[in-house]
C-alpha positions in Angstrom: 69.5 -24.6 -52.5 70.1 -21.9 -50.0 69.4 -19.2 -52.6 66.1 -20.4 -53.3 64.7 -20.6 -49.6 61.8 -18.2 -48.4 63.5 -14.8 -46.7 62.2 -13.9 -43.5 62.4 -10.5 -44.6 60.1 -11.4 -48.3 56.1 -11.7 -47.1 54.0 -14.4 -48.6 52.9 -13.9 -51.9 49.1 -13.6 -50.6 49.8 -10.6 -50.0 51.9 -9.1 -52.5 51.6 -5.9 -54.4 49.7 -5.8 -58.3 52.1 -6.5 -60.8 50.7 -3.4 -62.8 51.3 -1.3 -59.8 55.1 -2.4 -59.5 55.4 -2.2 -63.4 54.4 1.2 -62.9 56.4 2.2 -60.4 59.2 1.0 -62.2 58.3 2.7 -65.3 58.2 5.9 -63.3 61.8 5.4 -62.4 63.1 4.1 -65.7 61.9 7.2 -67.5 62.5 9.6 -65.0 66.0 8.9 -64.6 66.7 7.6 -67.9 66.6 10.8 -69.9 69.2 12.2 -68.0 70.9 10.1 -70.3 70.8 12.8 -72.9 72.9 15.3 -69.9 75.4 12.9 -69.8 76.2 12.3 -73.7 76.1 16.1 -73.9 78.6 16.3 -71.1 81.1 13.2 -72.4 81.1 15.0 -75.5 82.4 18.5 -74.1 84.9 16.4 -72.5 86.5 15.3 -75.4 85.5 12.2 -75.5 84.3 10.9 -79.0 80.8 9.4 -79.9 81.8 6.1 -79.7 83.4 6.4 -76.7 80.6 8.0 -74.8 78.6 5.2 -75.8 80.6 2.9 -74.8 80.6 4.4 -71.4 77.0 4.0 -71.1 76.5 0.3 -72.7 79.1 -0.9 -70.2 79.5 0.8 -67.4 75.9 1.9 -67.4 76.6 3.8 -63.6 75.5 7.0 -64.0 77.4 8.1 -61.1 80.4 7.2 -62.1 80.5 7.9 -65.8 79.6 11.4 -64.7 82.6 11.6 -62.0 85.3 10.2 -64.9 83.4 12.7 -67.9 83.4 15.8 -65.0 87.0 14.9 -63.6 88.3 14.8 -67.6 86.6 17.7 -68.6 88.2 19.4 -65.3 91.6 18.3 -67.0 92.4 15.5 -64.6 94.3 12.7 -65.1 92.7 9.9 -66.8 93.9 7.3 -64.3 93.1 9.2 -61.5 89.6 10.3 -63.0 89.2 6.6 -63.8 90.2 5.3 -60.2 87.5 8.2 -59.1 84.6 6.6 -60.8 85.7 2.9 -59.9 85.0 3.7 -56.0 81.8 5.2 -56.8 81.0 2.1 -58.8 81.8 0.0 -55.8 78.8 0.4 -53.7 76.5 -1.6 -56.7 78.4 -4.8 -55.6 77.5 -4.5 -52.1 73.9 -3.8 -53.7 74.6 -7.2 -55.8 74.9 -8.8 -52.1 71.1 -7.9 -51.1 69.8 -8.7 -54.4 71.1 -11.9 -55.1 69.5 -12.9 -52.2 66.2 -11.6 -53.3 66.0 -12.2 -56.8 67.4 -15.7 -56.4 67.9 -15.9 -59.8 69.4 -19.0 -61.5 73.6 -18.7 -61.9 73.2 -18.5 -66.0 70.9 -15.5 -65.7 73.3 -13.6 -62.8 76.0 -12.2 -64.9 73.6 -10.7 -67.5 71.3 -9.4 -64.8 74.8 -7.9 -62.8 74.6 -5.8 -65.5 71.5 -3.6 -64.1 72.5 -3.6 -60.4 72.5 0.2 -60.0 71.2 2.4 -57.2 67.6 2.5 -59.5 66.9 -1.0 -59.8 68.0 -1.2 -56.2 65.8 1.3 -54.9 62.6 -0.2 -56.6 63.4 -3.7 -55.7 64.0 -3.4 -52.5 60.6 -1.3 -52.0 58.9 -4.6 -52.7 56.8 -6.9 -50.2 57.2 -10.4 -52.0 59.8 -12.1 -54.8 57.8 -12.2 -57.2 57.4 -7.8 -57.2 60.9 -8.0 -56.2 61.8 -9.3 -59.6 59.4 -7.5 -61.6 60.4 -4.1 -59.9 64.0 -5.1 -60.8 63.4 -6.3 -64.3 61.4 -3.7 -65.3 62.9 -0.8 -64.1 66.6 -2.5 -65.6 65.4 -2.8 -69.0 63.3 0.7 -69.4 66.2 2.3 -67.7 69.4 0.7 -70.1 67.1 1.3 -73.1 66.6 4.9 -72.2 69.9 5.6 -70.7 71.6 4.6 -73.9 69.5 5.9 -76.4 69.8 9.4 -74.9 73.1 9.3 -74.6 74.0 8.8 -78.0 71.2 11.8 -78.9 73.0 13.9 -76.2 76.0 12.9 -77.6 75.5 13.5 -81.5 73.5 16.9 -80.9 76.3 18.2 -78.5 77.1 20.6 -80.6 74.6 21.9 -82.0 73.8 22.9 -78.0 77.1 24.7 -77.8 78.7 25.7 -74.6 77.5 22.7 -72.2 79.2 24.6 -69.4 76.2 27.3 -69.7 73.5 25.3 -69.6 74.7 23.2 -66.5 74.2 19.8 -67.7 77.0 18.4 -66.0 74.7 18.8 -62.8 71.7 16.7 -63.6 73.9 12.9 -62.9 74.9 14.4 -59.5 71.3 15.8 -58.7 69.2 12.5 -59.7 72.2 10.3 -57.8 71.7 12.6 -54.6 67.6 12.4 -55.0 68.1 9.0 -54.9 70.5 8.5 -51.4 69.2 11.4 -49.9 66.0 9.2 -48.4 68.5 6.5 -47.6 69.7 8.4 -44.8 68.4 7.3 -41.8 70.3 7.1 -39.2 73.0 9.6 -37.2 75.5 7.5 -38.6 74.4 8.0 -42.4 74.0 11.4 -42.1 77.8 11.9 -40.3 79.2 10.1 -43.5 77.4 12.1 -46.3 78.4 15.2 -44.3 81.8 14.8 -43.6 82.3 13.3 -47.6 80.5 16.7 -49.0 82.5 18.4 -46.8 85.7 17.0 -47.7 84.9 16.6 -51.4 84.1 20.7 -51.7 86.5 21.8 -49.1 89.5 19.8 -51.3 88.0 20.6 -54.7 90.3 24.2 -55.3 93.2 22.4 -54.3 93.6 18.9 -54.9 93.8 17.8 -58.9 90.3 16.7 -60.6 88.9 13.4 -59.1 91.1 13.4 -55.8 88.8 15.0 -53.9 86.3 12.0 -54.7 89.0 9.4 -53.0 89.6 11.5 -50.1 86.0 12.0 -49.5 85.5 7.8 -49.5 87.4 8.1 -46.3 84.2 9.9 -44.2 82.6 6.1 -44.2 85.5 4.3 -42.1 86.4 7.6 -40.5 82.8 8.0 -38.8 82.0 4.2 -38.2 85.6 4.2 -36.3 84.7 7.1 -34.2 81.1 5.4 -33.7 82.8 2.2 -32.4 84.7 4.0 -30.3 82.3 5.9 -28.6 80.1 2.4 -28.0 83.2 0.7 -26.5 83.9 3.5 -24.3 80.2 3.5 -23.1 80.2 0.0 -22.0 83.9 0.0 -20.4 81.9 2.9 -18.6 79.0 0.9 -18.1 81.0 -2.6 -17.1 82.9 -0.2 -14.6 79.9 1.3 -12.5 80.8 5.0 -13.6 77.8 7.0 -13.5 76.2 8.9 -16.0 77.5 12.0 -15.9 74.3 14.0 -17.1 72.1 12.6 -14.5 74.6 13.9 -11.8 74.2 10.4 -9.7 76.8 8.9 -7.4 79.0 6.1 -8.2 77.1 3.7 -6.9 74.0 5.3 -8.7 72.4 5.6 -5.5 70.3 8.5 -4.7 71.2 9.6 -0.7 68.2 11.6 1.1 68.8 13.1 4.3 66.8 11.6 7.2 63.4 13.2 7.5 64.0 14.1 11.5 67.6 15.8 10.6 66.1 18.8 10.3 63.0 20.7 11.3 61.2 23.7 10.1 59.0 25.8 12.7 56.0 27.7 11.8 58.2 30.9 11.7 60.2 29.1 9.0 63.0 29.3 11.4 65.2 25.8 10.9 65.6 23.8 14.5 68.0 21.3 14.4 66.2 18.9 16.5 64.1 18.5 20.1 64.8 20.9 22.7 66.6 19.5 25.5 67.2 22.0 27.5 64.6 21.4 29.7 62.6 24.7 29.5 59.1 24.6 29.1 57.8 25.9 26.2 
């Protein structure tokens, strides 16, 4: 089957990484990010969102991201739809993840829908560090079952000591989803073209935040991404009409043709004086 044929992109297992070094790694991120967990039940509950449902949030959805964007835009007093719609484009991106992996987990189709369930920017990040399938699955198993464990359990802790914690607004707990979401992408941008999107989308997100209703400003901001690969097509077509058409660079200060034209070396003379003398004298006096 297709799924099961050797990636060009996947090395030979010869030369693969130690599975206690990936299960490590994985660990690393499964904890690390995990007990966040206990931020987010914390948050969900100052919300006003009940102990069931916060848990709910997190056995299901299990998108930190987004269960932080629907918690922050309903705590903000947002529309529920609107907050909802808010988290759903967030969650988005984890099916284009779902693309890559599928391709290099190539797991059998009775294990996919259960193992859907972890495609997340962690298990993502880990699996995709890895040199050969076999890492590639660990790294994703691994860091998908420490994570959901952890995730879970401290969200219902977070949740059930909310309020003994009091005032979640004062101890900023609302911020640590956003901050371990943006530790995460931040290394992902690479290119011009990255950075131009997460630019203009903080941009529009904070710029729109005092006067667009909770959880807009999240939609609005989606549009950076098509705005900024438009303008990038664009500017590549225009460069090879340019290109196709002969018109010289611009910068480089060439002419059309993109020839460089050099006066004859005998057009003009300098004397020893450093006079100029526009040629032999032919006036016949003797010099």
């Amino acid at each position: 089957m297709a799924q099961q044929t050797a990636l060009p992109d996947i090395r030979s297992e010869e030369g693969g990484k130690p599975d206690a070094a990936v299960v490590r790694d994985a660990l690393g991120v499964g904890v690390a990010v995990g007990l966040s967990g206990f931020a987010f039940g914390v948050t969900s509950a100052g919300s006003g969102l009940s102990l069931l449902q916060t848990c709910a949030l997190s056995l299901l959805v299990f998108t930190g991201a987004s269960q932080f964007a629907l918690v922050g835009a309903l705590a903000a007093g947002g529309n529920p739809l609107t907050a909802a719609a808010g988290a759903f484009f967030l969650g988005v991106r984890n099916a284009f993840y779902g693309l890559r992996l599928s391709q290099l987990l190539a797991l059998p189709r009775a294990v996919r829908p259960f193992a859907a369930q972890w495609v997340i920017d962690e298990t993502t990040a880990v699996a995709l560090a890895q040199p050969t399938r076999r890492s590639v699955r660990i790294g994703f198993t691994v860091t998908g079952l420490s994570l959901y464990l952890l995730w879970n359990l401290t969200t219902l802790l977070g949740a059930a000591g909310a309020e003994a914690i009091g005032d979640t607004d004062a101890w900023g707990l609302d911020a640590a989803g956003p901050a371990v979401f943006l530790a995460l992408l931040a290394p992902m941008l690479k290119t011009a073209t990255e950075r131009a999107v997460a630019g203009i989308a903080v941009l529009l997100g904070l710029g729109l935040l005092p006067v667009l209703p909770a959880g807009v400003p999240v939609l609005v901001a989606a549009l950076a991404a098509p705005a900024v690969l438009w303008a990038t097509g664009r500017r590549r077509a225009d460069t090879a009409r340019d290109a196709s058409a002969g018109v010289p660079n611009r910068a480089s200060g060439g002419s059309p043709d993109g020839a460089v034209h050099r006066a004859p070396d005998s057009a003009v003379h300098r004397s020893p004086d450093g006079a100029h003398d526009d040629g032999p004298d032919t006036s016949g006096e003797a010099r």
